[in-house]
N, C-alpha and C positions, 0 to 999 in steps of 0.2 A: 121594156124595162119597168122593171115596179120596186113599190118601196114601202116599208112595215116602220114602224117606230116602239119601242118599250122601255116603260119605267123602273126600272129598281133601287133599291134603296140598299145603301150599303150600312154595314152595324159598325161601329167602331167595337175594337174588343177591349177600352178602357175608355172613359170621358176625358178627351183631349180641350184644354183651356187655350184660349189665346184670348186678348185682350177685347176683345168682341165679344165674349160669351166663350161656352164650354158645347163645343160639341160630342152628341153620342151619335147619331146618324148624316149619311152624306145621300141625296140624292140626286141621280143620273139620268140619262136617258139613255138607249140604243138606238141607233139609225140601221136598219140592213135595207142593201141592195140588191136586185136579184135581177141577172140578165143572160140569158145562156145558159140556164141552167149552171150559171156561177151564181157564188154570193162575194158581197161583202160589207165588213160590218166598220162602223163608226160611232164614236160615243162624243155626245151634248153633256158635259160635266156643266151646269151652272153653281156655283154657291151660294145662298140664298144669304141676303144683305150685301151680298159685296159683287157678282156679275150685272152688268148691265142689263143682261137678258133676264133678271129675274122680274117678272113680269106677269099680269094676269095672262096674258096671251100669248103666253110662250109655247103652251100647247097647240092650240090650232095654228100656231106660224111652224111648228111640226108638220100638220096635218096640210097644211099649203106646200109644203115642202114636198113632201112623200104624193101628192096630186101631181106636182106638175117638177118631178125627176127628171121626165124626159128631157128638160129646157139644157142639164148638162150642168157641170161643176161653176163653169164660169159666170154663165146667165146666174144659176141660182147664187153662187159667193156674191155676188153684186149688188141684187137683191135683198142682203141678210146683212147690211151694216151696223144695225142695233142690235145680232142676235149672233156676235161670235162664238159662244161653244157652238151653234148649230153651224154656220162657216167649220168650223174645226170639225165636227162630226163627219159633215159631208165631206171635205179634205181627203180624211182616214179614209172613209168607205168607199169612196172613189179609185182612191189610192189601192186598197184591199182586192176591190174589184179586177182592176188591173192584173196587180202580182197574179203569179201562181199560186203561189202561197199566200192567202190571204192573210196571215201574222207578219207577214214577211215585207211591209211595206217601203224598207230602204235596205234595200242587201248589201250586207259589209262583214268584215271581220266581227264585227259585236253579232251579226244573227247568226254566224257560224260558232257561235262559243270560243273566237280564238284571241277575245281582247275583250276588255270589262271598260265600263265607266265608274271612274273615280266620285263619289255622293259624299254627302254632310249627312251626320248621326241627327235626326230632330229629336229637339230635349220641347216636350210640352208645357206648359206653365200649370200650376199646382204648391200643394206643401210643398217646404222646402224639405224634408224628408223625402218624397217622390220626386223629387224634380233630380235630388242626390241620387235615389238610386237607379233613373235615366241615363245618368252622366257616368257612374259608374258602369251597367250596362253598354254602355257603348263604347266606351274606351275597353274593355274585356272583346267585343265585336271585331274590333281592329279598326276604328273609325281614328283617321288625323285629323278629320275636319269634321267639327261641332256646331250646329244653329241652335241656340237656344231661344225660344220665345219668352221678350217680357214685356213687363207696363201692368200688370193684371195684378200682382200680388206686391206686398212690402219694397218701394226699391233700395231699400236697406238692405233687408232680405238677399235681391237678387247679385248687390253689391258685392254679398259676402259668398255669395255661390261661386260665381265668377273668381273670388278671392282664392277661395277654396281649390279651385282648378289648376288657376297658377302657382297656387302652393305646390303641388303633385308636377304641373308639367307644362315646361315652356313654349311659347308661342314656335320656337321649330319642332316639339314634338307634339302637340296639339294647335291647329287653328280654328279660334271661335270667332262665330260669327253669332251675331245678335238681329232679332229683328221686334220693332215694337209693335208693328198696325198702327202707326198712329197714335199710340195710347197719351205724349208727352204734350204737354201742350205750348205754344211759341214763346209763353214766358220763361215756361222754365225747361225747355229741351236741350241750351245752350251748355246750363250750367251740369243738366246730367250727361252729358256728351263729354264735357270735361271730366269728369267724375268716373265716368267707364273709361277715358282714354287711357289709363291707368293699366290695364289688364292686358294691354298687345292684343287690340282687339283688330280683324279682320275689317270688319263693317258692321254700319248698323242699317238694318231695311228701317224704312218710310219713319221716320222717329214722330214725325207730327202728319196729323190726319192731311190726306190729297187736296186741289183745289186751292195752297194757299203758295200761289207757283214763288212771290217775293219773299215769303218767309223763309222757304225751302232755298231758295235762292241762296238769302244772307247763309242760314250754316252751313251748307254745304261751302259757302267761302271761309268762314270762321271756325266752321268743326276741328279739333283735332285728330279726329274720328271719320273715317272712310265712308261716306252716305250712299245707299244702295236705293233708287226707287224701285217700286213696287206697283201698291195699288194705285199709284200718281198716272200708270199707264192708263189705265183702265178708261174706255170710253173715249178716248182718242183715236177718232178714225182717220184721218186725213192726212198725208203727206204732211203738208205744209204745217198743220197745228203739232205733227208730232217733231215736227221740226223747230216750229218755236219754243215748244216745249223742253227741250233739252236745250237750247240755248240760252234761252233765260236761266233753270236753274242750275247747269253745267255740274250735273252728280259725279261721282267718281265712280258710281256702276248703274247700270239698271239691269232688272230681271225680269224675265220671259216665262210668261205663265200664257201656255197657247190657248187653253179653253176662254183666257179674258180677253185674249185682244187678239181675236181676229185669224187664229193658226198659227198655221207653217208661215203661211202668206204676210200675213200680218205681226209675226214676230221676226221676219223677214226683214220688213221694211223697217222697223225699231234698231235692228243689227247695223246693219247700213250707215243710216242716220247717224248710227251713238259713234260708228270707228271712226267717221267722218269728221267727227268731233275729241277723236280720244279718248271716249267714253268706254270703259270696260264691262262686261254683260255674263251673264251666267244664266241656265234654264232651270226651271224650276215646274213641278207637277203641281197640281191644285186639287189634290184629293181626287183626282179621278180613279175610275177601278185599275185593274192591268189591261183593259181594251188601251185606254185613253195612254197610261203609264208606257207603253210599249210602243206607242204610235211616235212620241214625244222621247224617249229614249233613243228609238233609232234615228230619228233623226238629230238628236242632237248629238248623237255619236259621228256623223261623217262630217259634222263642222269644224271639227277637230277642235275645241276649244279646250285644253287640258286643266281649269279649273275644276276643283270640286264641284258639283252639278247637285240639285237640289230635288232629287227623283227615287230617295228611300221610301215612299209613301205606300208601297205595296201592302207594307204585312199591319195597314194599322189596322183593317177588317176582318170580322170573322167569316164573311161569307164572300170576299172576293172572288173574281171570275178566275180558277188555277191556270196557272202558264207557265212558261219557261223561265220566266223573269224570277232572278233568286238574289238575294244580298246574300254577299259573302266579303268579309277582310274587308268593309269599308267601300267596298263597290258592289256597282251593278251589274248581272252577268247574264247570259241567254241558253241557257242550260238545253242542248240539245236534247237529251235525254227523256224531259219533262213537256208533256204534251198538253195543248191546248184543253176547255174543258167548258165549255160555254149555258153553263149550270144556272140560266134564266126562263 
């Protein structure tokens, strides 16, 4: 058994804003396997400021990795606690290895093309001109369920966007969901919480930045507004810590981004913990390409969780990896038809 790793860099085909900055590029890695004259392939998605693995040495803990393969999934996931998209990579390509079909890594009615997953329209942050003709854009799509990013631009502005929406169409023909990154700060998160609850808002993701577990604590008890964590996951490795972790601040959802925390595996043990607690969860993609998007698709297809799912992310690229994976009417679907194309 041996093992290759490669970099590429993904373009965005417009500058996408979130309250962090304005991304134009995503950069990724590839893991392939090769044993028997099979292959299989995994992708290392990091986001650079916000994955724990973004690191000087995230390359040569690559190149440790792809050395010593032989050791097997389990040795090496063990291994790899600071360095979840690579956990996630090796996951997929493992997984790849396996199958027959190396695209094919959880067989169900979604890879036969005979059932779709229900996703959210993401609206980018921007003018309020662009950010309008998003939202119109996607309700023309067939999207019922809306995320739009804010914190980044006027929240007066984004007040009246939102206004805007519910003028055209009610919380049963459209469901928004909002997410900030953090951008609110604990003084005044409260009062904008009340301020959006106004609009039949779904949730809002992570409203004030991670790390401030009593803060998050009190609104999530005072909000009127349905609090979603996020990046709060991020770097939580341990049974136990992610146990206290939802204890203390008892969200009313959190969300599963596999390249941050750890995979399948790892957004595994999150699920568990939050039903155990009541806590409700949705999956979400992290700007990976269509390796990572597809990996994370199938499988969140046989959990059966029938919320709107957070894995539209395919077409924000001009040079995405092409696949089967096609948005159509507000979901996600596996187009038999449309063949793999591994164009790196």
């Amino acid at each position: 058994m041996k093992a290759s790793f490669h970099k590429y860099i993904l373009q965005f085909k417009q500058a996408s804003g979130t309250s962090r900055g304005v991304l134009t590029q995503k950069e990724t890695w590839f893991i392939i396997i090769e044993n028997n004259n099979k292959q299989g392939i995994g992708e290392c998605g990091i986001l650079r400021g916000l994955s724990i693995d973004d690191r000087p040495d995230f390359k040569d803990k690559l190149k440790w990795v792809c050395k010593n393969i032989s050791l097997g999934l389990d040795v090496l996931y063990n291994e790899l606690e600071e360095f979840p998209s690579i956990q996630f990579g090796l996951e997929m390509a493992f997984l790849s290895l396996k199958n027959e079909d190396e695209f094919k890594l959880f067989p169900s009615k979604f890879t036969k093309g005979e059932d779709s997953i229900s996703i959210n329209g993401l609206i980018w942050m921007g003018e309020e001109q662009f950010m309008k003709q998003q939202i119109k854009s996607k309700v023309e799509a067939g999207f019922s369920c809306i995320k739009m990013k804010i914190g980044a631009i006027d929240f007066k502005t984004e007040l009246d966007l939102l206004k805007s929406i519910r003028d055209e169409f009610s919380y049963k023909d459209i469901e928004l969901r909002v997410d900030a990154n953090g951008a609110f700060t604990t003084a005044n998160a409260l009062e904008k919480l009340q301020q959006l609850s106004q609009f039949d808002l779904h949730s809002i993701e992570q409203p004030i930045k991670q790390g401030q577990l009593e803060d998050m604590a009190k609104l999530c008890e005072l909000s009127p507004l349905d609090i979603a964590l996020d990046e709060e996951l991020i770097g939580i490795t341990s049974i136990t810590k992610k146990e206290e972790l939802l204890q203390t601040i008892n969200p009313q959802y959190i969300i599963l981004k596999p390249s941050l925390i750890g995979g399948f595996k790892g957004s595994q043990q999150w699920i568990e913990i939050a039903e155990k607690l009541n806590i409700k969860w949705w999956i979400t993609s992290a700007l990976e390409s269509n390796i990572g998007l597809n990996a994370i698709a199938q499988w969140t297809y046989i959990l059966e969780n029938k919320m709107p799912q957070g894995l539209g992310t395919g077409g924000l690229f001009t040079n995405n990896i092409i696949s089967p994976l096609q948005v159509k009417n507000g979901t996600l679907r596996y187009e038999q038809k449309q063949n793999w194309n591994l164009n790196f």
